[in-house]
N, C-alpha and C positions, 0 to 999 in steps of 0.2 A: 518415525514421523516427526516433522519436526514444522512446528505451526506457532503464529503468535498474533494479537491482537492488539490494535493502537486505535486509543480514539482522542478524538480533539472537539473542541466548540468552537462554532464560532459567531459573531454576529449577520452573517447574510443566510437571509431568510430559504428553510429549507427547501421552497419551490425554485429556487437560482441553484441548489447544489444538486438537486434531482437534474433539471435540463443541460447540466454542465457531465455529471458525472453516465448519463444515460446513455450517451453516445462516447464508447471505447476508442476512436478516433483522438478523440480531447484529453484523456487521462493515460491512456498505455503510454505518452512517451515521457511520462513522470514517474515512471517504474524505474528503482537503481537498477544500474544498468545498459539500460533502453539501447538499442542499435537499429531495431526497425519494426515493424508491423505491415499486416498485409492483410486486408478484409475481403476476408472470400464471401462472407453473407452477413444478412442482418446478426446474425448469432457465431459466427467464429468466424475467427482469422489466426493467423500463424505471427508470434512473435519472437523475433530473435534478441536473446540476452546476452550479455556478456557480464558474465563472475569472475571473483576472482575466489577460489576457497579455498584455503591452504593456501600452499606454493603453486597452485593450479590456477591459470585464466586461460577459460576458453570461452566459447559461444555458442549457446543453447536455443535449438531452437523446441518453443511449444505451440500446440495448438490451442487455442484458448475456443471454448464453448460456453457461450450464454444458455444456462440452465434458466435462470429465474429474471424477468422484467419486473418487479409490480412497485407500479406508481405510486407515488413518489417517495419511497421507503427504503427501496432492497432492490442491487443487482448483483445475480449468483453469475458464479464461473467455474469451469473445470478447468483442468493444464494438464497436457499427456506432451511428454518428451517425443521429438522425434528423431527417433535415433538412440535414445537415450530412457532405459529403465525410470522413469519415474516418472509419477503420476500427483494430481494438489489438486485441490480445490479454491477457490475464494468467497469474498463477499466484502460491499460496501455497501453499510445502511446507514441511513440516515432520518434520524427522530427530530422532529420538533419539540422546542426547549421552551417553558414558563417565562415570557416574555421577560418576570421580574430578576428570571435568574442572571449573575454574571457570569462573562468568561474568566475564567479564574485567574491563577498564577501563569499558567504559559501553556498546558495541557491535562487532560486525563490520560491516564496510561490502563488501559486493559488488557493484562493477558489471558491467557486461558492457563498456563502453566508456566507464573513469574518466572522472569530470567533469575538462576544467581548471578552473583557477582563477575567469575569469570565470565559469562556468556554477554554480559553489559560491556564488560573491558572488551571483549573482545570484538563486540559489536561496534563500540568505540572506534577501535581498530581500525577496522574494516573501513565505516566510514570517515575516518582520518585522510585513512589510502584511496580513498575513491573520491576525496576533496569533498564530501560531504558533511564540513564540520558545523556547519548551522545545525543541521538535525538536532531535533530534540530542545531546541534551544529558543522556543517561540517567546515575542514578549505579551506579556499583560496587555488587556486591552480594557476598557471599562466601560462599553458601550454593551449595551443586553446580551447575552446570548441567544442566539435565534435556534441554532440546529446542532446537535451532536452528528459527527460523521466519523463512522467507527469500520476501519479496514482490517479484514481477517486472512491471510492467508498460509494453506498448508500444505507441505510438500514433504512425498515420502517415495525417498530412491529406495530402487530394487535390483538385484543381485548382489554377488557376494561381496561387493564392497557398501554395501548399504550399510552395516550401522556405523563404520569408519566416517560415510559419505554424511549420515543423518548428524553426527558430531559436528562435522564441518560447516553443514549451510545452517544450523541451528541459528547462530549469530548473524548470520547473512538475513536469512528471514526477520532477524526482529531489525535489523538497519532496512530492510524494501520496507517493511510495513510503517514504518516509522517517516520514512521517505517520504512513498508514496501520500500516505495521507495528510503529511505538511506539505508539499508543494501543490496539494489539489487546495487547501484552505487558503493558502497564502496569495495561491495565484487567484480564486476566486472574492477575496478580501482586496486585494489589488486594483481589482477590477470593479469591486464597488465603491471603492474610496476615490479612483481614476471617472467615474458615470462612466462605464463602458460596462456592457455586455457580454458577461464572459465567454 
């Protein structure tokens, strides 16, 4: 299984990153990767990725399932491969922050099972080759903190190249999650500094 958690702060107030993040329309095509999405219902649609792991790039398609809505905190997801042995879950929550707090240095970093060093370099890597080199690389801000928004997700392939396969996207997974929840901040910080409505 290979799973990892990223969170960041920022200053637009956690009811603008609830109505931004709540509709999977606005966010799925800030996933590294991204190639397409398809919304079959209020709660799933079919998304196509494309990786690269290893010396491998192909293109994955998953069905994404909204498990969990609840206002204006948490939305859960499942990911079943199709086509493809492996199965993940997610979440993006989002807590309101002590008006007095700052936003710090550039982010919080939570994982659930720190990367080492190799799995950093090679997350590095990864997002090198996939022109991702901002990641990670937010500057300071010095206006309050309003909202922490903390993206989890985890994925665990199955058959006999699974734990070769769980070696591979290990690093993959800490560049999407890192991705994904700096371009969902960045772009809704954009958008409040721009008076636009994200």
């Amino acid at each position: 299984m290979a799973e990892h958690t990223h969170t960041l702060t920022t200053h637009v107030p956690p009811g603008a990153v609830w109505e931004f993040v709540r509709d999977m329309d606005r966010w799925a095509p800030f996933m590294l990767g991204y190639q397409s999405h398809e919304k079959r219902s209020e709660r799933e649609s079919l998304w196509t990725l494309k990786g690269d792991v290893g010396s491998l790039t192909r293109k994955v398609d998953f069905r994404v399932q909204i498990t969990e809505w609840t206002e204006p905190e948490r939305v859960r997801f499942t990911l079943e491969g199709v086509g493809e042995d492996m199965q993940g879950d997610g979440s993006l929550d989002i807590a309101a922050l002590d008006p007095n707090a700052q936003v710090a240095d550039s982010k919080e970093l939570a994982a659930v099972s720190a990367p080492g060093f190799l799995t950093r370099l090679w997350a590095a890597l990864v997002r090198l080759v996939l022109g991702q080199r901002g990641a990670g690389t937010r500057r300071a801000s010095t206006q309050p903190a309003a909202a922490r928004l903390t993206f989890r997700m985890r994925l665990t392939p199955g058959g006999a190249m699974a734990p070769m396969l769980e070696a591979m996207i290990k690093p993959v997974m800490v560049a999407t999650a890192e991705h994904l929840a700096e371009r969902i901040v960045d772009h809704l910080e954009a958008a409040k500094q721009g008076g636009v409505t994200p």
